[in-house]
C-alpha positions, 0 to 999 in steps of 0.5 A, spaced: 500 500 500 501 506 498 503 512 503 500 518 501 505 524 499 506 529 495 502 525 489 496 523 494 492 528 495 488 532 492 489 541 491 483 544 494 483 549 487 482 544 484 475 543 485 473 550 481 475 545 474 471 539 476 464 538 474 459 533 475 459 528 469 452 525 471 449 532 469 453 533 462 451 537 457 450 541 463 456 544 467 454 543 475 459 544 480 461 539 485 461 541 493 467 537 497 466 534 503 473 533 506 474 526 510 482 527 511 487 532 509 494 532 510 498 540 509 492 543 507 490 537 500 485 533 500 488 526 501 480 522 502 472 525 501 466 527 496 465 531 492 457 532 491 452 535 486 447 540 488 443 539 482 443 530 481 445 529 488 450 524 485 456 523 490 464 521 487 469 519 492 476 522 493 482 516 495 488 517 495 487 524 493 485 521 487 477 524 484 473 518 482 469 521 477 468 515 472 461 513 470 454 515 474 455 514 482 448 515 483 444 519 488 448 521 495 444 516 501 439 517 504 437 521 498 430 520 495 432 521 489 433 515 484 437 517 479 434 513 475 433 513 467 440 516 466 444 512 461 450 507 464 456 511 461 453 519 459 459 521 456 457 517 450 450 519 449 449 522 443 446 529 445 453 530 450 459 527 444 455 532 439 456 538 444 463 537 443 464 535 437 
């Protein structure tokens, strides 16, 4: 296993780049509920959306962003029919194509 170092965690001014991959086309932020950090980066946490209420992990200092994560616990929300991966719907690869 790993020891977290410089390359272990994650700079909080980071979080002003990332946005929600459940939400796309639309460009929602993502909040960030710190679990661990060590000299001020985020080494473990979440990062949510206000909008889906999807939730992504932090390890390792290390953002999961891939794929939908689905709705935060003990949300009511479903998220329901979203299609597995929405970067390859035909709407989102148009908008950046």
């Amino acid at each position: 296993m790993r020891e977290n170092g410089p390359n272990g965690a994650m700079k909080p001014k980071t979080l002003e780049f990332l946005i929600c991959p459940a939400c796309l086309p639309e460009e929602n932020s993502l909040s960030l509920r710190v679990s661990s950090s060590s000299n001020g980066e985020i080494t473990d946490g979440n990062l949510e959306c206000g909008c889906c209420k999807s939730a992504y992990a932090i390890r390792d200092g290390v953002a999961r962003l891939l794929g939908h994560a689905g709705p935060v616990a003990g949300d009511s929300a479903t998220g329901t029919g979203r299609a597995a991966s929405v970067y390859e719907s035909p709407e989102v690869l148009s908008e950046y194509l």
